[in-house]
DSSP file (Angstrom, degrees, kcal/mol; ACC not computed):
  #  RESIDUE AA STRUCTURE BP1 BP2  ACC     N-H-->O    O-->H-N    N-H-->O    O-->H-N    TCO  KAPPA ALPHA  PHI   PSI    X-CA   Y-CA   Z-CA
    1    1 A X              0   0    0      0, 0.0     2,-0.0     0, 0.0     0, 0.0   0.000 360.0 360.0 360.0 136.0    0.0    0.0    0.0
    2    2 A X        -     0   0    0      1,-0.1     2,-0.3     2,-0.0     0, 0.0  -0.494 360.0-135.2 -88.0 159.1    1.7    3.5   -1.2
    3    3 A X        -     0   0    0     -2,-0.0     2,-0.8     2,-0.0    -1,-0.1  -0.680  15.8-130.6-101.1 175.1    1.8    5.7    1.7
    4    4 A X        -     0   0    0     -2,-0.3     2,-0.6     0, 0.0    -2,-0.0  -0.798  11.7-157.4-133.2 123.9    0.8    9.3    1.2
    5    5 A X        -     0   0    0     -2,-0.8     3,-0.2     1,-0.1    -2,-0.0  -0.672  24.0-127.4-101.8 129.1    2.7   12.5    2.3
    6    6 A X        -     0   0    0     -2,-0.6     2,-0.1     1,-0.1    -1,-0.1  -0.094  48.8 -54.2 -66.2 163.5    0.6   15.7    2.6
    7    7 A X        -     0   0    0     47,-0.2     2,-1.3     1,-0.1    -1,-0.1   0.151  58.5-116.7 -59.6 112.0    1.6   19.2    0.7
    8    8 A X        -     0   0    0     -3,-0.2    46,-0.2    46,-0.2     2,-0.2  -0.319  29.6-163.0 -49.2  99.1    4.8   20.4    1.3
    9    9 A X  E     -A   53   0A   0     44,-1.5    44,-2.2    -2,-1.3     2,-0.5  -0.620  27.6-105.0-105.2 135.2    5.3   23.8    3.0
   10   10 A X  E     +A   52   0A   0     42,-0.2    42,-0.3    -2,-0.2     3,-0.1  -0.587  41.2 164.9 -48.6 102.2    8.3   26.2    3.2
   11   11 A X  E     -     0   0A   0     40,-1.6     2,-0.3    -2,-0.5    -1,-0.2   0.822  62.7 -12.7 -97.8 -37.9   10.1   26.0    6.8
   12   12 A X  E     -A   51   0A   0     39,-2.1    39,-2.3    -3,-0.2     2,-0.4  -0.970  45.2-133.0-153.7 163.2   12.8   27.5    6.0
   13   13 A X  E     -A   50   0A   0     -2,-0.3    62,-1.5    62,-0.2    37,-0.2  -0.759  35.7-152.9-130.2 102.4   15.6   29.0    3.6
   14   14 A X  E     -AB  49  74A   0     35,-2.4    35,-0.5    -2,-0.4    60,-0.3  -0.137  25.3-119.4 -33.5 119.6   19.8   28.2    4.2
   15   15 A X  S    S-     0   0    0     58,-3.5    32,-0.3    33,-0.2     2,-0.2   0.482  86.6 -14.3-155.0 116.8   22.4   29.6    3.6
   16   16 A X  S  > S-     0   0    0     57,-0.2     4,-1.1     1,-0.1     5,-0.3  -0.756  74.9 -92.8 162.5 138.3   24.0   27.2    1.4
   17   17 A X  H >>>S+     0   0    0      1,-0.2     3,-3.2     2,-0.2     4,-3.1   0.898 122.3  59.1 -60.0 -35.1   23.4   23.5    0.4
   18   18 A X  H 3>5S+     0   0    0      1,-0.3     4,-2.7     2,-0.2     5,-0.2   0.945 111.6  42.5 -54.2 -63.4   26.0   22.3    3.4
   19   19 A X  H 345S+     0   0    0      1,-0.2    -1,-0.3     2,-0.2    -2,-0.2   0.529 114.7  53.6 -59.6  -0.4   23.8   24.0    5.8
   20   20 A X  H XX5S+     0   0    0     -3,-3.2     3,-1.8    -4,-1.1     4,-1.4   0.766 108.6  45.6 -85.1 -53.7   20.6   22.6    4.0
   21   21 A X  H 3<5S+     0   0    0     -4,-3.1    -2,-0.2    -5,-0.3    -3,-0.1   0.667 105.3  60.4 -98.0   3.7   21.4   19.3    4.1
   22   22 A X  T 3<<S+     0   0    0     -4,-2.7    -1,-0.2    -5,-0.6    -3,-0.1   0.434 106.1  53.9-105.8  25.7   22.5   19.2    7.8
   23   23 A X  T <> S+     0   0    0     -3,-1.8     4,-1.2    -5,-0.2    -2,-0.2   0.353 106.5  42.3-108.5 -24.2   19.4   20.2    8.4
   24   24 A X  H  X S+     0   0    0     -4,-1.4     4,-0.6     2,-0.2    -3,-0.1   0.109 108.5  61.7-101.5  16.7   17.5   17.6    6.6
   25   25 A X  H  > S+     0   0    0     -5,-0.1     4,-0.7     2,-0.1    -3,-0.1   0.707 111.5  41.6-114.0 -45.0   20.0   15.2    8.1
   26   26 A X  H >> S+     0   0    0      2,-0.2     3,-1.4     1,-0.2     4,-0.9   0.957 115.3  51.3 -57.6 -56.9   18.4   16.7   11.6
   27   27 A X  H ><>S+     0   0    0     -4,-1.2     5,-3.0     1,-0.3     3,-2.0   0.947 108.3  47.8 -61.9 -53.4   14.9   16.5   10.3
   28   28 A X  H 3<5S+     0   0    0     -4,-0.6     3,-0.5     1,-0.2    -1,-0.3   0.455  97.4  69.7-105.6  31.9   15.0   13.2    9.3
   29   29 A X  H <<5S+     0   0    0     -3,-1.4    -1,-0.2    -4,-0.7    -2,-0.2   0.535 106.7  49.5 -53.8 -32.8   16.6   11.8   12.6
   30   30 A X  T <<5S-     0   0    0     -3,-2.0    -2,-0.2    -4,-0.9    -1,-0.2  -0.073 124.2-103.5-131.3  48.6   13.4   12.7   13.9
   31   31 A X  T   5 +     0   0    0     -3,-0.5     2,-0.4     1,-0.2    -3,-0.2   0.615  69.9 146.3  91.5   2.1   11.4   11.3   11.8
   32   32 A X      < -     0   0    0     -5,-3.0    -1,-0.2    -6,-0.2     2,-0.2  -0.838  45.4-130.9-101.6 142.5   10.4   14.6    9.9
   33   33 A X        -     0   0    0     -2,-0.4    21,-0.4    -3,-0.1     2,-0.2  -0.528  37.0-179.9 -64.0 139.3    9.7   14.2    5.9
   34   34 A X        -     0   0    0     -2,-0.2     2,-0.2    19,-0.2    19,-0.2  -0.703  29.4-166.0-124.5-160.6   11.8   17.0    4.0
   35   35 A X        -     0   0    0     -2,-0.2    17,-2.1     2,-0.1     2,-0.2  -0.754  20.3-142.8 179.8 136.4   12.4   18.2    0.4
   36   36 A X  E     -C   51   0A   0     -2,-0.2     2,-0.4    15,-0.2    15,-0.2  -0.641  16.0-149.2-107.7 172.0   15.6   20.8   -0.2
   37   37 A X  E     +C   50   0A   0     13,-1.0    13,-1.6    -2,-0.2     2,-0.2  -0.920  52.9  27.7-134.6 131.7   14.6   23.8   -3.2
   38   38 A X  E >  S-C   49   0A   0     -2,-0.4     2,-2.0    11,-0.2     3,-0.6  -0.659 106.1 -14.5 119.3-165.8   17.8   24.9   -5.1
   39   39 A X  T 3  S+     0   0    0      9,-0.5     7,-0.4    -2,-0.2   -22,-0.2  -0.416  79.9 130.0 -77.9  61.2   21.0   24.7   -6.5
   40   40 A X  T 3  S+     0   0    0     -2,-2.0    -1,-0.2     5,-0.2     5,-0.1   0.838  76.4  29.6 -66.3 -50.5   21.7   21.4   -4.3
   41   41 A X  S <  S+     0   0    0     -3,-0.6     2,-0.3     3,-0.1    -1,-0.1   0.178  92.7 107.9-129.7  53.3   22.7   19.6   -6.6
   42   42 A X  S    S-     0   0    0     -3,-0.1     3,-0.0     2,-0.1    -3,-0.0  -0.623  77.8 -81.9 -95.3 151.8   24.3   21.2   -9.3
   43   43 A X  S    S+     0   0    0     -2,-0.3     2,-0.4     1,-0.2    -1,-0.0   0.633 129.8  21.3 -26.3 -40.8   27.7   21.8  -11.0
   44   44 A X  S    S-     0   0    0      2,-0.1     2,-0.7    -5,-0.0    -1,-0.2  -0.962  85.4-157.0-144.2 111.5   28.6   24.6   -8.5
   45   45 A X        +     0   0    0     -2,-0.4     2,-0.2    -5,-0.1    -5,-0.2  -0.886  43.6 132.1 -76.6 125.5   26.1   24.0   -5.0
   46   46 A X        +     0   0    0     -2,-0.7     2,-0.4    -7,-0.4   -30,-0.1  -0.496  30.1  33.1-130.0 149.1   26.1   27.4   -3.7
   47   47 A X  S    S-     0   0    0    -32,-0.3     2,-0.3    -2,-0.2    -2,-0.1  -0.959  92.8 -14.0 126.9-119.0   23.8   30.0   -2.4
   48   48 A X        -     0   0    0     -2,-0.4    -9,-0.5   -32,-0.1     2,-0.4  -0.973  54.9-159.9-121.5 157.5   20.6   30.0   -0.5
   49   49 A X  E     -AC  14  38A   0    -35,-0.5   -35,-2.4    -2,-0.3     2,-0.5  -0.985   9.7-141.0-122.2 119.5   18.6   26.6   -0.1
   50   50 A X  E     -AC  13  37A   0    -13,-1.6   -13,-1.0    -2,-0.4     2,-0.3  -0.841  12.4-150.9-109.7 148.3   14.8   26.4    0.9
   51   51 A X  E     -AC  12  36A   0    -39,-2.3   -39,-2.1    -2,-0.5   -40,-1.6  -0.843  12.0-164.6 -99.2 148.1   14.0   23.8    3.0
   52   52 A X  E     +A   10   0A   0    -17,-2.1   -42,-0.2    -2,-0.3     2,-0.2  -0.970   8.3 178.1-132.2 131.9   10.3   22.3    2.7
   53   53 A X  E     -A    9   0A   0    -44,-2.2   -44,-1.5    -2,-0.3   -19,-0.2  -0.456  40.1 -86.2-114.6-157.1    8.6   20.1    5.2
   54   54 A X        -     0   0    0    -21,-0.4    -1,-0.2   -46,-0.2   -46,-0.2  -0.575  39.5-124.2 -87.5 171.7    4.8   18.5    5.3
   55   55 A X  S >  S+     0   0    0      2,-0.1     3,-1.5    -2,-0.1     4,-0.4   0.940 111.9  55.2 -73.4 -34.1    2.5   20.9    6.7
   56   56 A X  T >  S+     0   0    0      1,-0.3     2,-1.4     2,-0.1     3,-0.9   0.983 117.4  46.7 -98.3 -69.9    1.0   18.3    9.9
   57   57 A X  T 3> S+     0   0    0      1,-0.2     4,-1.3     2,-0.1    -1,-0.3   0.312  85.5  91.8 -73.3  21.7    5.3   18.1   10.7
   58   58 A X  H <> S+     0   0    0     -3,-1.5     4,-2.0    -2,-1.4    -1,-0.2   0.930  82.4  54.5 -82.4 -27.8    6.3   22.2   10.4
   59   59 A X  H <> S+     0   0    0     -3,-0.9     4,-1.0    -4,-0.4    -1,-0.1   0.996 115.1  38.6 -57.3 -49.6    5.8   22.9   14.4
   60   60 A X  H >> S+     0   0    0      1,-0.2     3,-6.5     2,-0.2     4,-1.3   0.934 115.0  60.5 -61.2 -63.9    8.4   19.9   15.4
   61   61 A X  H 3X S+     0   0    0     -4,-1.3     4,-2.0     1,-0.3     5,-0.3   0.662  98.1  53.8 -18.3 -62.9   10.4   21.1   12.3
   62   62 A X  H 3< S+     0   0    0     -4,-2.0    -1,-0.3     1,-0.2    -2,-0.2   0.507 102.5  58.4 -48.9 -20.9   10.7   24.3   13.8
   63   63 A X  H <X S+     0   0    0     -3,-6.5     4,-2.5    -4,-1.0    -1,-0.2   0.886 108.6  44.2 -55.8 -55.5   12.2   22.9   17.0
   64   64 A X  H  < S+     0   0    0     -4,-1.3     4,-0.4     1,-0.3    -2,-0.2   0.770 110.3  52.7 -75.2 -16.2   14.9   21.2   15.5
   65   65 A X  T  X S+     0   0    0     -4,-2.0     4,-1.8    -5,-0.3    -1,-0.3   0.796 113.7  46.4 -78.7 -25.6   15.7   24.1   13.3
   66   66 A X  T  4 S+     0   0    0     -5,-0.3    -2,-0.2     1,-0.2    -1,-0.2   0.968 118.0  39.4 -65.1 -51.7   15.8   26.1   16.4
   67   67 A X  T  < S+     0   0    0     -4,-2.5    -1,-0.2     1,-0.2    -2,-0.2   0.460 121.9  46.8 -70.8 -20.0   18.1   23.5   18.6
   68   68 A X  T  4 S+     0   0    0     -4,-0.4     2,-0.4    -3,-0.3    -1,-0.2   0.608 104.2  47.7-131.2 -26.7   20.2   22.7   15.6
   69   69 A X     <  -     0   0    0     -4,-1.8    -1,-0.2    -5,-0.1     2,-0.1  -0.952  64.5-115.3-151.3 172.5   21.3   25.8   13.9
   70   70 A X    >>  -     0   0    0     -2,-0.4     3,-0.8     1,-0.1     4,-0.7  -0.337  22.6-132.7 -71.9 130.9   22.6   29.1   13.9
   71   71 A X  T 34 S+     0   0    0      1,-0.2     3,-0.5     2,-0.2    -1,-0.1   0.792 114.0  56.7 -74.9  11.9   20.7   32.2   12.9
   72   72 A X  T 34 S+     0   0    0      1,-0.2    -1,-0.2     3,-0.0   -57,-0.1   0.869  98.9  70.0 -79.3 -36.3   23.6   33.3   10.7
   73   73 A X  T <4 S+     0   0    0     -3,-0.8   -58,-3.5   -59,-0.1     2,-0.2   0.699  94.7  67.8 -15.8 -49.9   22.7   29.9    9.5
   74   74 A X  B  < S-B   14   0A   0     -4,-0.7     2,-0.4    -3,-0.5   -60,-0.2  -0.567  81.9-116.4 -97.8 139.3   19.5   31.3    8.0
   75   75 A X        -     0   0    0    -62,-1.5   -62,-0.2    -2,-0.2     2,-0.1  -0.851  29.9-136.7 -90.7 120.2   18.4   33.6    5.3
   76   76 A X        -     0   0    0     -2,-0.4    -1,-0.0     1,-0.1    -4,-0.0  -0.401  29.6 -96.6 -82.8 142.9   16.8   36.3    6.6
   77   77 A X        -     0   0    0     -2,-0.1    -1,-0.1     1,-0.1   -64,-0.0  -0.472  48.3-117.5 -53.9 133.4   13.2   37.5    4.6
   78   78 A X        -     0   0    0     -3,-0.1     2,-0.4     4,-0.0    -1,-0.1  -0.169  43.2-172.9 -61.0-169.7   14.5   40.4    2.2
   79   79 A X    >   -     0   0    0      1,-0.0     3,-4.6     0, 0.0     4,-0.4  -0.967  41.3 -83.8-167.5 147.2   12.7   43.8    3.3
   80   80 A X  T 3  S+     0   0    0     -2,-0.4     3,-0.4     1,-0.3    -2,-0.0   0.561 128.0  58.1 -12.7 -54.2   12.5   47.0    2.0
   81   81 A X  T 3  S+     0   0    0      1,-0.1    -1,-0.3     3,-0.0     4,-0.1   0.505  99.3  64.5 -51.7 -25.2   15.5   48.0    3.7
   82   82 A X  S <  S+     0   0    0     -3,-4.6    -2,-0.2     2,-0.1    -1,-0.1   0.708  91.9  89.0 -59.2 -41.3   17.1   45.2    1.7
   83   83 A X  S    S-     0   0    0     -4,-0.4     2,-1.2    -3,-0.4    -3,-0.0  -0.297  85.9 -94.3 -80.6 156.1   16.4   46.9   -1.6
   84   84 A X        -     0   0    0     -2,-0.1     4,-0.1     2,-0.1    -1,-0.1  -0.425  38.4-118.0 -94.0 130.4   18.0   49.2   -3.7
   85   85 A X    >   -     0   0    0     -2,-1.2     3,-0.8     1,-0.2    -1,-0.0   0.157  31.5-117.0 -16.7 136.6   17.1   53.0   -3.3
   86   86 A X  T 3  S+     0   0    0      1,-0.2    -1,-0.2     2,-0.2    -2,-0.1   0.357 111.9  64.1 -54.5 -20.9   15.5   54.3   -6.7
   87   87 A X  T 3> S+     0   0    0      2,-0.2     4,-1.7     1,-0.2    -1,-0.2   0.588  91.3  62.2 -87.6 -22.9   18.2   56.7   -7.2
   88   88 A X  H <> S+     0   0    0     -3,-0.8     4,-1.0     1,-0.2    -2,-0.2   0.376 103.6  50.9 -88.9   9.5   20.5   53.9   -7.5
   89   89 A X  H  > S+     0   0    0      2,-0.1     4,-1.6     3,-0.1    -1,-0.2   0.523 108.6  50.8-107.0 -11.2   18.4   52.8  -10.7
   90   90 A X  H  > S+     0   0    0      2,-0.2     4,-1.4     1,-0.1    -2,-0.2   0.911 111.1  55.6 -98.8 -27.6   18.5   56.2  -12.3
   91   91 A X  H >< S+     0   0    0     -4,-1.7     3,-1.5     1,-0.2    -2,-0.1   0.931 108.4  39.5  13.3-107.5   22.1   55.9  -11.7
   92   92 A X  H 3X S+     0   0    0     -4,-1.0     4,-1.1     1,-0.3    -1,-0.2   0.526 107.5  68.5 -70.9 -19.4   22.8   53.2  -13.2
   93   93 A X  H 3< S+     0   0    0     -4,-1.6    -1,-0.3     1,-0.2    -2,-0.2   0.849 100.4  46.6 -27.8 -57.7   20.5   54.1  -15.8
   94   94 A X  T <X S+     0   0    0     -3,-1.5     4,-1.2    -4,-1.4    -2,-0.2   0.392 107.5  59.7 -77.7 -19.4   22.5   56.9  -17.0
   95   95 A X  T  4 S+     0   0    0      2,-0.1    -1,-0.2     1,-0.1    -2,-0.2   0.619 109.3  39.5 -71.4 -18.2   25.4   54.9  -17.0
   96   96 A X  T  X S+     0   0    0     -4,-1.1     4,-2.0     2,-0.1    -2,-0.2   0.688 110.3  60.8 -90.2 -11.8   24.2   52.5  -19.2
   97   97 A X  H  > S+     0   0    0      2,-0.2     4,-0.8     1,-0.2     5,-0.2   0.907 109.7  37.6-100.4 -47.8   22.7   54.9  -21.3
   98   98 A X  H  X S+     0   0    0     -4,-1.2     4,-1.5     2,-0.2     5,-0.3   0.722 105.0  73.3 -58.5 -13.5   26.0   57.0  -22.3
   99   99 A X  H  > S+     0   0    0      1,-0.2     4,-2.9     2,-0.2     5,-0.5   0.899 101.9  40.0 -62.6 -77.2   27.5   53.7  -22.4
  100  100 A X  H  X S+     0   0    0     -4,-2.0     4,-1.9     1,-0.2    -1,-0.2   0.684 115.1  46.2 -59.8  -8.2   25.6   53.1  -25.7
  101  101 A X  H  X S+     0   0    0     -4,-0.8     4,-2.1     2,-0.2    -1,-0.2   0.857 114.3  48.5 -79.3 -32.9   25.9   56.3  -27.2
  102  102 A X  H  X S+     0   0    0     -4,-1.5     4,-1.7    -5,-0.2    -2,-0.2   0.946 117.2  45.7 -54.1 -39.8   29.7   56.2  -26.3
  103  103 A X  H  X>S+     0   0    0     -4,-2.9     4,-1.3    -5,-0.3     5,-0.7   0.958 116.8  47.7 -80.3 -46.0   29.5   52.4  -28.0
  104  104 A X  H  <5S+     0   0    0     -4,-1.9    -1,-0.2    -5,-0.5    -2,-0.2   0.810 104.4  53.5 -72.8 -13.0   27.5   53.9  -31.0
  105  105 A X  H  X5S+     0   0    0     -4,-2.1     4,-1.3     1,-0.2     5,-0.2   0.941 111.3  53.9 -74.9 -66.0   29.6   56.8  -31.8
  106  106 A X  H  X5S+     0   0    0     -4,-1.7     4,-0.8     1,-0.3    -2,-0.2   0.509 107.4  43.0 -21.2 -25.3   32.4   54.0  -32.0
  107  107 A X  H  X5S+     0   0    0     -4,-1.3     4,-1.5     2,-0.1    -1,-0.3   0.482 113.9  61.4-105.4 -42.6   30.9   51.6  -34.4
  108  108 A X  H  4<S+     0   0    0     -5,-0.7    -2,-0.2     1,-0.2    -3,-0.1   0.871 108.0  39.3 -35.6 -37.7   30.0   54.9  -36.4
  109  109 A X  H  < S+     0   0    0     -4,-1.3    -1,-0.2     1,-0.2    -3,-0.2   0.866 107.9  63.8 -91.0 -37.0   33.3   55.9  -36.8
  110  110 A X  H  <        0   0    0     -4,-0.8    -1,-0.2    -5,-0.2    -2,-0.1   0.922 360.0 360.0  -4.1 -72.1   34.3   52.3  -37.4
  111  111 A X     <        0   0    0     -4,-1.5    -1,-0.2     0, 0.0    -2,-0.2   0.571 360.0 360.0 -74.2 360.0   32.2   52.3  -40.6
C-alpha cells in the first residue's frame, strides 16, 4: 500500500546547500519528511537553499531548526531595507545609457 505525504510547506531558507542538508540530516533523525529547493545539486552548489517540510510536521520542524542551527545559518526575509534606493536605478541608468551612445559613436566611426 503506497503511503501518502501531505503538501509540502516552506520551513525554511539556508544559507548554502552544506547548511541545507544538515538540516534535513536533523529533520530526518526525527522522523520529519523533507524536500531541499535549489541549486543542491548542481555543477557549482552554492547560495541559499529552501527547506520544505509536510504541513501536519512544520511545528516539530521548527524545534529542530531552532536547537540545531545558527541564525547566521538562516536567510533572513529580504525587506525593504534590503532593496536598492530608486536613485541607484537612475544611476545606473545613465550609466548604461551613455555607455551606448559612447559604444554607437564608436561603431559609427568604425564604418
Amino acid at each position: 500500500m503506497p503511503v501518502t505525504i501531505g503538501p509540502m510547506v516552506p520551513l525554511t531558507t539556508t544559507t548554502s546547500p552544506v547548511v541545507a542538508r544538515v538540516l534535513a540530516a536533523h529533520l530526518g533523525a526525527e522522523g520529519i519528511v523533507w524536500q531541499l529547493r535549489g541549486n543542491v545539486d548542481g555543477p557549482y552548489p552554492v547560495g541559499p537553499v529552501e527547506v520544505l517540510v509536510t504541513a501536519e510536521d512544520v511545528e516539530r520542524a521548527r524545534e529542530v531548526v531552532a536547537a540545531h542551527l545558527a541564525p547566521e545559518d538562516l536567510v533572513a526575509p529580504a525587506s525593504a531595507a534590503d532593496r536598492a534606493p530608486p536613485a541607484l536605478w537612475l544611476v545606473l541608468g545613465g550609466v548604461l545609457l551613455v555607455a551606448a551612445v559612447l559604444a554607437a559613436r564608436l561603431v559609427a566611426v568604425a564604418w
